[in-house]
C-alpha positions in Angstrom: -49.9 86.7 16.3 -51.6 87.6 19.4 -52.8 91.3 20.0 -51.6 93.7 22.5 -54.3 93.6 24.1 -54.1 89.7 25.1 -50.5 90.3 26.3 -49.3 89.9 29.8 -45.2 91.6 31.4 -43.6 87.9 32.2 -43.6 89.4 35.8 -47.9 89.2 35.9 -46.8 85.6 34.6 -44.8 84.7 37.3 -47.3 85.7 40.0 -50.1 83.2 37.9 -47.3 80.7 38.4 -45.2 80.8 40.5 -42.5 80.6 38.4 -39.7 83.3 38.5 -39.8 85.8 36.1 -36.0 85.6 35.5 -36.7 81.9 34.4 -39.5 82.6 32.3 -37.3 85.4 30.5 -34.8 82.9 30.2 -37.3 79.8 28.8 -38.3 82.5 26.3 -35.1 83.4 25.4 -34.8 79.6 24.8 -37.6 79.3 22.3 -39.5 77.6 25.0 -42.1 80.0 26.0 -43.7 82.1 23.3 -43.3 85.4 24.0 -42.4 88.7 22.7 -40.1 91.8 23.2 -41.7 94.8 23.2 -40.3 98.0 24.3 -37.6 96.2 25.9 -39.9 94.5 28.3 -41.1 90.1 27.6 -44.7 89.6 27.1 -46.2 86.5 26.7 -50.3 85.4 26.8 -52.1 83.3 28.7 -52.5 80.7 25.9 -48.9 80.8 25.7 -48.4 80.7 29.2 -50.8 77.3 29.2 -48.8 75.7 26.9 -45.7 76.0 28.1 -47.0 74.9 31.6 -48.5 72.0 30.0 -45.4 70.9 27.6 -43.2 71.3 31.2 -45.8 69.2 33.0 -45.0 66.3 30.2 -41.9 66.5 30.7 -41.8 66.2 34.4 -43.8 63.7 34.4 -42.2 61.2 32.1 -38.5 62.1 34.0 -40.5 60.8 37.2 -41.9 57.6 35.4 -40.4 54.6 36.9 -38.2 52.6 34.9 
């Protein structure tokens, strides 16, 4: 498990990418993005973060790919 100390709120997240933090709350409620409840707040890492953005990125792209 990653420590506390490598742990970012899934709002920090959102500013690195973009991405809302409502959806990344949701994606994690989803299984999709690793992250963990603490104290009532999401937390995710960067590593985590990564992989997720890599895994969506995949997935785009092969929805895009011409038939």
């Amino acid at each position: 498990m990653a420590q506390l100390d490598d742990m970012l709120p899934l709002a920090d997240a959102a500013i690195l990418t973009g991405i809302t933090a409502h959806t990344l709350k949701q994606q994690a409620e989803r299984g999709r993005l690793q992250a963990r409840k603490l104290a009532g707040r999401w937390l995710t890492t960067r590593q985590w973060l990564a992989e997720y953005l890599e895994a969506h990125a995949r997935k785009n792209h092969q929805r895009n790919r011409p038939p």
